[in-house]
C-alpha positions as CSV (number, residue, x, y, z in Angstrom):
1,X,0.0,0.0,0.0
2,X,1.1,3.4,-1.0
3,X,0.7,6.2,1.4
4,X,1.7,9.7,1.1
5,X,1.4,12.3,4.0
6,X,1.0,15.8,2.5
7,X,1.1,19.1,5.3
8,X,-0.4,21.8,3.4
9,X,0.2,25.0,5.4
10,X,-3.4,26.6,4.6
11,X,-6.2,27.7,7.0
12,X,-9.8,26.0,5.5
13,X,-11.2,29.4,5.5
14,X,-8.8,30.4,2.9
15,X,-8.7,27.7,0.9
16,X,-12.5,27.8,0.9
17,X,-12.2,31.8,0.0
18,X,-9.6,30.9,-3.0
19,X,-12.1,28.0,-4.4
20,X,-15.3,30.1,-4.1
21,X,-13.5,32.6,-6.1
22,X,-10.5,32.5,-8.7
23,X,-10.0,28.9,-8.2
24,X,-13.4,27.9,-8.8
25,X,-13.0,29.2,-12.5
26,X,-10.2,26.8,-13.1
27,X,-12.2,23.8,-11.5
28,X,-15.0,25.4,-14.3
29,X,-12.5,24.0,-17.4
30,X,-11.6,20.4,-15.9
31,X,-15.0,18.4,-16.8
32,X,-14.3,18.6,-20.3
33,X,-10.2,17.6,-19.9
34,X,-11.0,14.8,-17.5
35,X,-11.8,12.1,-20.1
36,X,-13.7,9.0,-20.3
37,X,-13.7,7.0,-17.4
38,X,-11.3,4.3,-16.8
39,X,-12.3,0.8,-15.1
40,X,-15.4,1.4,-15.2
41,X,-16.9,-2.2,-17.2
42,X,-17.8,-5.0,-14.9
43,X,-15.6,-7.5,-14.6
44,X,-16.6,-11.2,-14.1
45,X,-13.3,-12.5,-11.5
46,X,-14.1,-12.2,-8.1
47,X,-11.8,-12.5,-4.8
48,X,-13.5,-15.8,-2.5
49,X,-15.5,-13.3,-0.4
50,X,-17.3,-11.7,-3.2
51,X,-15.5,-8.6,-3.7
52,X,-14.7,-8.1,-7.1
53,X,-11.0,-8.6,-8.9
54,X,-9.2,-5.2,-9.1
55,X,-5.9,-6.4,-9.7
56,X,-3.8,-3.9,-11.5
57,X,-6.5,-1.2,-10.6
58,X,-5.6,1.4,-8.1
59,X,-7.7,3.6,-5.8
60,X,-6.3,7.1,-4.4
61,X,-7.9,8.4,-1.6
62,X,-7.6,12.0,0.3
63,X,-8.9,12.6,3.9
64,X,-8.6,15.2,6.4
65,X,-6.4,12.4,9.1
66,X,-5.0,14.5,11.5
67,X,-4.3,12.1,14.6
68,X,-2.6,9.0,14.0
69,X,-5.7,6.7,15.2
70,X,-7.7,7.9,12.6
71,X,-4.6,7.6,10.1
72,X,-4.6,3.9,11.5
73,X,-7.6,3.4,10.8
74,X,-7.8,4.6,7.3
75,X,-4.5,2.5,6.7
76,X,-5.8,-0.4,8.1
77,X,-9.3,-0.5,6.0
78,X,-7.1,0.1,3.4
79,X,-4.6,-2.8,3.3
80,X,-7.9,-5.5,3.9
81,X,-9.0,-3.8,0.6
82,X,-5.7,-4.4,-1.2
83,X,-6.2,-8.2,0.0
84,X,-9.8,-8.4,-0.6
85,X,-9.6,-6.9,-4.1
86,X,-6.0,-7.2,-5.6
87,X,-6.2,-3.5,-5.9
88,X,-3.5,-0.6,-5.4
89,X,-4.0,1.4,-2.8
90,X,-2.7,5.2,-2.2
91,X,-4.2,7.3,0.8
92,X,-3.2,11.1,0.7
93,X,-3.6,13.0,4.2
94,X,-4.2,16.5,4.2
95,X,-4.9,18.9,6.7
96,X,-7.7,21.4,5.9
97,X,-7.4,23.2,2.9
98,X,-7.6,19.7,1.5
99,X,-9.7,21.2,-1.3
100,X,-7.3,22.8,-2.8
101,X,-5.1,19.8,-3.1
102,X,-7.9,18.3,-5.1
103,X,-8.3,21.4,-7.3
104,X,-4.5,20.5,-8.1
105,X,-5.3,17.0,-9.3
106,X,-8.6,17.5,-11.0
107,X,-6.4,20.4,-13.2
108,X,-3.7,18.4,-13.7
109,X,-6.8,15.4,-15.4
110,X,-5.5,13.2,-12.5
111,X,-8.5,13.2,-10.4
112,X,-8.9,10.9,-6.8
113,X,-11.2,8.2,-7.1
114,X,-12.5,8.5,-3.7
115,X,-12.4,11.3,-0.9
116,X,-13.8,12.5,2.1
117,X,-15.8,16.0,2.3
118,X,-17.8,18.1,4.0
119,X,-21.4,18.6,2.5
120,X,-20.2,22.5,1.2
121,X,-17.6,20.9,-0.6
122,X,-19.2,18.4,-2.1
123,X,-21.5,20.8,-3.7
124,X,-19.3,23.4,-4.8
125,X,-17.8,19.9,-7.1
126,X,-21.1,18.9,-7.6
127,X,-21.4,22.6,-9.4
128,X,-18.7,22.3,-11.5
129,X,-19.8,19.3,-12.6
130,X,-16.8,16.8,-11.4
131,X,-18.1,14.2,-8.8
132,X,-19.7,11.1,-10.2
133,X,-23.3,10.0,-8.9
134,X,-23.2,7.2,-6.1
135,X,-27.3,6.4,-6.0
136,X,-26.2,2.5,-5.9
137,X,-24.0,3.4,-3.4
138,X,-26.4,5.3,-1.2
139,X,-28.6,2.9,-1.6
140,X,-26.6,0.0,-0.7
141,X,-25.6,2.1,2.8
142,X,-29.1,2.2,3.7
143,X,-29.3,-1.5,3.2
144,X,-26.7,-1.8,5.6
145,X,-26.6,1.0,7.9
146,X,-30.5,2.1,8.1
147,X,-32.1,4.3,6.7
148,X,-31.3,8.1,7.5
149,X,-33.9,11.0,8.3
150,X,-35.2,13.1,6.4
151,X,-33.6,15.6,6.7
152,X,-29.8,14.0,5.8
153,X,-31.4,12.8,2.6
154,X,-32.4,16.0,1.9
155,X,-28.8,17.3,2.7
156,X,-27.0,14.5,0.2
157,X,-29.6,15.2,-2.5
158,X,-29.3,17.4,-5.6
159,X,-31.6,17.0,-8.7
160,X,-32.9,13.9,-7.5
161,X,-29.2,12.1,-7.2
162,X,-27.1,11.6,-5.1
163,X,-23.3,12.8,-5.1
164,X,-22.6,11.4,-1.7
165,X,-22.7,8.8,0.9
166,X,-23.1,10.1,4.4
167,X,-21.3,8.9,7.5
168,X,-21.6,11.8,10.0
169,X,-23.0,15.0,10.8
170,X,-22.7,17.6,13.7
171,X,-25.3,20.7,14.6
172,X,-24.7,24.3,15.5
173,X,-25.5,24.1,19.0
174,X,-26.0,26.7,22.6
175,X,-23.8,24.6,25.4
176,X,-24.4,26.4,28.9
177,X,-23.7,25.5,32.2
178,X,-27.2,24.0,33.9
179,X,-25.6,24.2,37.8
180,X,-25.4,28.0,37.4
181,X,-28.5,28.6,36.3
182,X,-32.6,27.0,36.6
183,X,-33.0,29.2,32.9
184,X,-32.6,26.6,29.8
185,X,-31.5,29.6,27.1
186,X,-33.3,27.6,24.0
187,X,-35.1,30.9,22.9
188,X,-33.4,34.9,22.3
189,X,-35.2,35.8,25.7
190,X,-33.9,33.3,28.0
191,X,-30.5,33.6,26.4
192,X,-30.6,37.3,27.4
193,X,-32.1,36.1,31.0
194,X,-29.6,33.5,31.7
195,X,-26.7,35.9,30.6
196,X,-28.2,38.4,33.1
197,X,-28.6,36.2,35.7
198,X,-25.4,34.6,35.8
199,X,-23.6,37.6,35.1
200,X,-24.7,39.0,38.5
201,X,-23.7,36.1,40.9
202,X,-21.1,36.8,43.0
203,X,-18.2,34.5,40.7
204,X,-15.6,35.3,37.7
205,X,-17.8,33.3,35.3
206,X,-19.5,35.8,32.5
207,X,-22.8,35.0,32.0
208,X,-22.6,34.3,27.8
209,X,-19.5,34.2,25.4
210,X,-19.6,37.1,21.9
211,X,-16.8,35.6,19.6
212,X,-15.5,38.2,17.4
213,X,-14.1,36.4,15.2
214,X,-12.9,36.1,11.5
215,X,-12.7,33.3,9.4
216,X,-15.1,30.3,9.9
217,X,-16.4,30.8,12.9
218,X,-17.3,34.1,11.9
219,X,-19.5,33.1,8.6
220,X,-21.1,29.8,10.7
221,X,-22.0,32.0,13.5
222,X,-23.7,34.5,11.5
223,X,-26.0,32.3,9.6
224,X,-27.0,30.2,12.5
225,X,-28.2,32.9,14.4
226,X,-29.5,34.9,11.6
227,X,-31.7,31.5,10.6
228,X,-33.4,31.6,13.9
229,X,-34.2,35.1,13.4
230,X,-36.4,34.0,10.0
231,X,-33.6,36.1,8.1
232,X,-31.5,34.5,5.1
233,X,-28.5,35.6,2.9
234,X,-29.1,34.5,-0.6
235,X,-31.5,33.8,-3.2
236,X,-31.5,32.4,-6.6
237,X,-32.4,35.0,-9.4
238,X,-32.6,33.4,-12.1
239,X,-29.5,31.1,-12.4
240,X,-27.2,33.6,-10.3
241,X,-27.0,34.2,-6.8
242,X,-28.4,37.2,-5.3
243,X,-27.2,38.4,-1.5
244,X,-30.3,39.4,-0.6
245,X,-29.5,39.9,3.4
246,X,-29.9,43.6,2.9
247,X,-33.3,43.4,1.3
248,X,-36.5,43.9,2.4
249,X,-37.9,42.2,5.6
250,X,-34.0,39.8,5.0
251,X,-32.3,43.3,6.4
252,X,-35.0,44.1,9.5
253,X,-34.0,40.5,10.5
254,X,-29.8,40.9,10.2
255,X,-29.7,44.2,12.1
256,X,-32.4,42.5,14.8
257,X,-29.5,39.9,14.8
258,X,-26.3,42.1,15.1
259,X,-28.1,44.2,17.8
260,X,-28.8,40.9,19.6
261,X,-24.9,40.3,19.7
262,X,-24.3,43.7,20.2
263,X,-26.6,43.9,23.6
264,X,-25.3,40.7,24.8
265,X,-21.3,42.1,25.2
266,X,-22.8,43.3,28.5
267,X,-22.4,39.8,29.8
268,X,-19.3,38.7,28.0
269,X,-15.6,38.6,28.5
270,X,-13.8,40.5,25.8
271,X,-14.2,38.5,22.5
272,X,-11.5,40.1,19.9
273,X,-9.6,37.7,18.3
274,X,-11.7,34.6,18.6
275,X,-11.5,31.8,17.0
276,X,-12.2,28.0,17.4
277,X,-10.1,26.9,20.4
278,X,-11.5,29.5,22.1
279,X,-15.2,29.1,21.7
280,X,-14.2,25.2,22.5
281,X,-12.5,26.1,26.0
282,X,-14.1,29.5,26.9
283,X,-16.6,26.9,29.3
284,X,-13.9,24.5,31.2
285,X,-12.2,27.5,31.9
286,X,-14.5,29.0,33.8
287,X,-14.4,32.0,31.2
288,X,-17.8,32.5,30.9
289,X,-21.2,30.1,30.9
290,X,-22.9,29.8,28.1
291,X,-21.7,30.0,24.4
292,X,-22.4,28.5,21.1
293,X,-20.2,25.7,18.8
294,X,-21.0,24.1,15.8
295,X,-20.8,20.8,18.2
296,X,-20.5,18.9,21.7
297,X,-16.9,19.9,21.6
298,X,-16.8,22.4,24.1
299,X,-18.9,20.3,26.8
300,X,-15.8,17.2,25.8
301,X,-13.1,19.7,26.5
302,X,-14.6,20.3,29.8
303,X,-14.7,16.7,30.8
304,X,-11.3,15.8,29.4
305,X,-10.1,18.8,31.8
306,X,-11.8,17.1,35.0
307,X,-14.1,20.1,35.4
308,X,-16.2,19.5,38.4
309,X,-19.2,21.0,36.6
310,X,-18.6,19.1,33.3
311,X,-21.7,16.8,33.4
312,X,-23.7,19.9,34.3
313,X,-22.8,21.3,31.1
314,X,-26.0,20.6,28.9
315,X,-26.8,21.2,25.1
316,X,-29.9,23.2,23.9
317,X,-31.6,21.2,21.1
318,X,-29.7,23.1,18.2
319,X,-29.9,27.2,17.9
320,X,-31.2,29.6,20.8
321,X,-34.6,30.4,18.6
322,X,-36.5,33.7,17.9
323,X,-38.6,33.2,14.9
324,X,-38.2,30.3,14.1
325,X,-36.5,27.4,15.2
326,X,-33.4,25.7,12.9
327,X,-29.6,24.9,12.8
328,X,-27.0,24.8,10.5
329,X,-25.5,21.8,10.4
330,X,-22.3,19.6,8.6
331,X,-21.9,16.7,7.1
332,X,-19.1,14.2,5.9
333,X,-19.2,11.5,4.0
334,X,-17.3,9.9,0.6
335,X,-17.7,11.2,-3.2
336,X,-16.2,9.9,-6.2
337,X,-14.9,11.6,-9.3
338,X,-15.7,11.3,-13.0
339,X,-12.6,10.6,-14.5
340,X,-11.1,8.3,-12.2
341,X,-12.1,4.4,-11.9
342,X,-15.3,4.1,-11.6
343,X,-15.4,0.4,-10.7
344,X,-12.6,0.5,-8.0
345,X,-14.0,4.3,-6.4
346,X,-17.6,2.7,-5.7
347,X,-16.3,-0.9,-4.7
348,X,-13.9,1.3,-2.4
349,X,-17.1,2.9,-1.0
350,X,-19.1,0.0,-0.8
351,X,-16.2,-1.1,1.2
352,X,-15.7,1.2,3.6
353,X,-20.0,1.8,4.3
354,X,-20.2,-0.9,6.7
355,X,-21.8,-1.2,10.3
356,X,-18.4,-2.2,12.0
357,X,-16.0,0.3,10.1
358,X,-18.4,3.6,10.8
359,X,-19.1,2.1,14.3
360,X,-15.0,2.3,15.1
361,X,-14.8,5.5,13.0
362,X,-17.0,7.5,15.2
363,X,-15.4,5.9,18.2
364,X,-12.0,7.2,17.5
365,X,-13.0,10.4,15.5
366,X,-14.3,13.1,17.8
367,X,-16.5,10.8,19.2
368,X,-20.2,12.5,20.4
369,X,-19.6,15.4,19.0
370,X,-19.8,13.4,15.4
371,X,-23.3,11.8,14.9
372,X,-24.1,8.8,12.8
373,X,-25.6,9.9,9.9
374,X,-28.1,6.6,10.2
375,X,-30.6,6.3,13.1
376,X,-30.0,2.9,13.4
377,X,-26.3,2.7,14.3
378,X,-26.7,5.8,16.6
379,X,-29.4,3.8,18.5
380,X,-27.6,0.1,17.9
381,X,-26.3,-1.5,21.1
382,X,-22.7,-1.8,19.1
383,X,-22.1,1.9,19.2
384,X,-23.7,3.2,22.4
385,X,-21.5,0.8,23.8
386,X,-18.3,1.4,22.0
387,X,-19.1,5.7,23.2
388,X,-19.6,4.4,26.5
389,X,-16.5,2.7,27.0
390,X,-14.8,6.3,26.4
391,X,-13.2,8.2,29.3
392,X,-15.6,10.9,28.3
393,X,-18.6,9.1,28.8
394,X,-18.0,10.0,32.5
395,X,-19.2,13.5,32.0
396,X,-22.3,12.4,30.0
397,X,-25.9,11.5,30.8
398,X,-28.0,9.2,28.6
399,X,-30.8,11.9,28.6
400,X,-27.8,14.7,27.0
401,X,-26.1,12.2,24.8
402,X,-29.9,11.4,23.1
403,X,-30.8,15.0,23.4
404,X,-27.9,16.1,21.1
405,X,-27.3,12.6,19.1
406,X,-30.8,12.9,18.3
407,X,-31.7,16.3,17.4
408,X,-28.7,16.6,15.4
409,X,-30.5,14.4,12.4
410,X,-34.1,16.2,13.2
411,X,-32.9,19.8,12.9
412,X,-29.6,19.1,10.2
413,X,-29.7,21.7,7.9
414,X,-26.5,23.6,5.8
415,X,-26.0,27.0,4.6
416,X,-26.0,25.8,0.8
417,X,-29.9,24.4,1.6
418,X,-30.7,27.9,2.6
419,X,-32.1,27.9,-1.7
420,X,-33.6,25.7,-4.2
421,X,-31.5,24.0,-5.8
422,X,-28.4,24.0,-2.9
423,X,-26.2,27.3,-3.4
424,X,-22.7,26.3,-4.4
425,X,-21.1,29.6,-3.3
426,X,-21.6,29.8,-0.1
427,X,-17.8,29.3,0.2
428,X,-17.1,32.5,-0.3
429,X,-18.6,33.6,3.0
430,X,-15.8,32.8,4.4
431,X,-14.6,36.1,3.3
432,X,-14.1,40.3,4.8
433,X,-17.5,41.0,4.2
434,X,-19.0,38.8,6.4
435,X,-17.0,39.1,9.4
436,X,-16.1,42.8,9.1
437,X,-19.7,43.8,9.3
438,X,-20.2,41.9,11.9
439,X,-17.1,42.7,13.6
440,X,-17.8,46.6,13.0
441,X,-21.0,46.5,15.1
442,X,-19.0,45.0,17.6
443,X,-15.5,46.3,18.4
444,X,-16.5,49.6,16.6
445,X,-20.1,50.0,17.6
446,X,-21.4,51.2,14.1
447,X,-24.9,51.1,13.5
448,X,-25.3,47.9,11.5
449,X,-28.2,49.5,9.4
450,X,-25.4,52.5,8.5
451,X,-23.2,49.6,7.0
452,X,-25.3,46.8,6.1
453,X,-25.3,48.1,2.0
454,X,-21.7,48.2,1.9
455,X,-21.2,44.8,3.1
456,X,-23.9,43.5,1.1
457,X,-22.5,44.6,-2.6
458,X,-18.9,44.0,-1.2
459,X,-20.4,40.3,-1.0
460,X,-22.2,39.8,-4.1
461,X,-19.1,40.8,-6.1
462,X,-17.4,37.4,-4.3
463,X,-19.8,35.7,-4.9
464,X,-20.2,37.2,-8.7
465,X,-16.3,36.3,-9.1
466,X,-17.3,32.8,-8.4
467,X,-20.1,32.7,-10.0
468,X,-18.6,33.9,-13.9
């Protein structure tokens, strides 16, 4: 087996602002230089366990790996399917930014047959019309696995195929501390009264947690809130984009939003600077109370720290709502490229989609935080107990593990399903207009509705970059 280890020293959010923009126009000339596909007719050999003859075939595959279990792991599935199958295999760790190490390959007509992706991802290729459909394969993990909710079939789904097959999901999520405070903040009003309330005790813990942040966090942030406000971002005009978030009844709801942030600085340690790490430890360290992640990560931090109030840290069912009541959500799962082999990249698939692999992938990889993307497994005696053989599992209740596991699935939604058909650009969020608005409101105090137009067309000509 053939494995390279590439570092690439780039931050996602700039890999995702290169793609949604210049980049994206040279993914726009690789469908037609990619050429026919390769592999692709049945084959009648077989090895003795069913699995088809792939001798002198080869499958490269490129995951986001960064601790050695999971790199285990991915080596280990790998070598059983050079055994099983005869086949070649070549496994290419990145580190995120992976993206644009694909962008590299599909340019150069050398696409991967397999690799792993976020949902956003996936559709930006889907866009640019690179991935190859895998309905068998879909179908063939429900078989096995369950089948998924609603709405992570809605998520996988464009134009009635599918261009990937699921494996796990997470949900942009309020974690507070319940022993501080009676108040459960799962609305705009109780997120305001817990702040308060906590804020006043007689402690150094701040009642709530205002990122100001760039980058990711800054983008996820602003859409998950601004969701639960009844507010969106885009629209489709047409067969273009529109940023439509300073429109209308779309701009009452994102200043309603900023001044929300804005009023709850009151109640929160300084936030300038923010980024991931700190929204995950700004609870065990007794920072401040309350706060939201895209995850259960900051509520495992604060058990892997032997924080005394770790298992009174608790998980509101998704977003804080005002209006209306929905997260934005991720998920991962595989996609395979036209171009490549077509019969070793589904086999490879078909491989990996089974109950025991996923089951000991979602042990290993950020376990609880990650949800199984089927029902089934997430309620299947196999995995429940594998999660609560974890040292975490100390800090955990049954009634918070289902609570999160569960209503991650129900609520699931991604910023590219905020239109009809998914919005491929929403990569380019992750850019200065986004966070600087938001960010101006907050460090500067300018009125958002003074600056909200500015923003807006500084947007739509990112997205219009990506877009022609």
């Amino acid at each position: 087996m053939a494995m390279i280890s590439e570092r690439y020293g780039i931050e996602r959010r700039d890999a995702l602002k290169v793609i949604g923009s210049a980049a994206a126009v040279g993914i726009g000339g690789v469908a037609g230089c990619l050429g026919g596909e390769s592999g692709g007719g049945p084959t009648t050999a077989s090895s003795s366990d069913g699995w088809p003859d792939l001798s002198g075939q080869s499958v490269h595959f490129i995951t986001v790996a960064a601790e050695d279990s999971i790199q285990d792991l991915w080596q280990g599935v790998a070598s059983d399917f050079e055994n099983d199958t005869g086949a070649s295999m070549e496994i290419e760790f990145v580190e995120t930014g992976d993206l644009t190490r694909i962008i590299q390959l599909l340019q150069a007509g050398d696409p991967p047959e397999v690799s792993m992706q976020s949902i956003g991802e996936a559709y930006q290729l889907q866009n640019r019309d690179v991935l190859l459909p895998v309905d068998d394969e879909y179908e063939r993990a429900v078989n096995k696995l369950g089948k998924p909710t609603e709405s992570v079939k809605q998520i996988v789904t464009v134009d009635d195929s599918r261009y990937m097959v699921p494996l796990f999901h997470n949900l942009n999520s309020y974690t507070y501390r319940s022993d501080l405070s009676d108040i459960v903040p799962d609305t705009w009003e109780k997120v305001r009264q817990y702040a308060r309330e906590v804020d006043d005790q007689d402690n150094d813990v701040r009642g709530t947690y205002v990122p100001i942040a760039t980058g990711s966090p800054a983008a996820v942030r602003m859409v998950s809130w601004l969701w639960t406000n009844g507010g969106s971002i885009s629209e489709w005009e047409d067969d273009t984009i529109h940023i439509n978030f300073h429109e209308g009844e779309n701009r009452d709801r994102m200043v309603e939003m900023l001044n929300f942030l804005k009023e709850r600085q009151q109640w929160s340690p300084l936030g300038e600077g923010a980024d991931w790490a700190d929204l995950m430890n700004v609870l065990q360290s007794g920072t401040a109370a309350s706060t939201w992640y895209a995850g259960a990560r900051a509520k495992n931090e604060a058990i892997r720290k032997g924080r005394p109030f770790a298992k009174d840290i608790d998980i509101t069912p998704g977003m804080p709502h005002n209006r209306q009541q929905v997260s934005d959500g991720s998920a991962e799962g595989l996609i395979a490229y036209q171009g490549a082999d077509t019969q070793a990249a589904k086999t490879f698939i078909n491989y990996v989609v089974r109950k025991s692999f996923v089951v000991e992938m979602l042990t290993k990889l950020s376990p609880i935080h990650n949800v199984p993307s089927y029902p089934e497994i997430q309620q299947g005696e196999e995995y429940r107990n594998n999660i609560q053989s974890l040292d975490i599992w100390e800090g955990w209740t049954e009634e918070q593990f289902d609570n999160y596991q569960v209503q991650t699935l129900e609520q699931l939604q991604n910023k590219t399903q905020e239109t009809s058909p998914p919005n491929p650009y929403t990569s380019t969020y992750y850019s200065e207009p986004i966070w600087n608005l938001q960010n101006e409101v907050l460090l500067q105090d300018k009125d958002p509705e003074a600056i909200i137009d500015t923003h807006a067309e500084a947007l739509q000509q990112i997205v219009d970059e990506a877009q022609n």
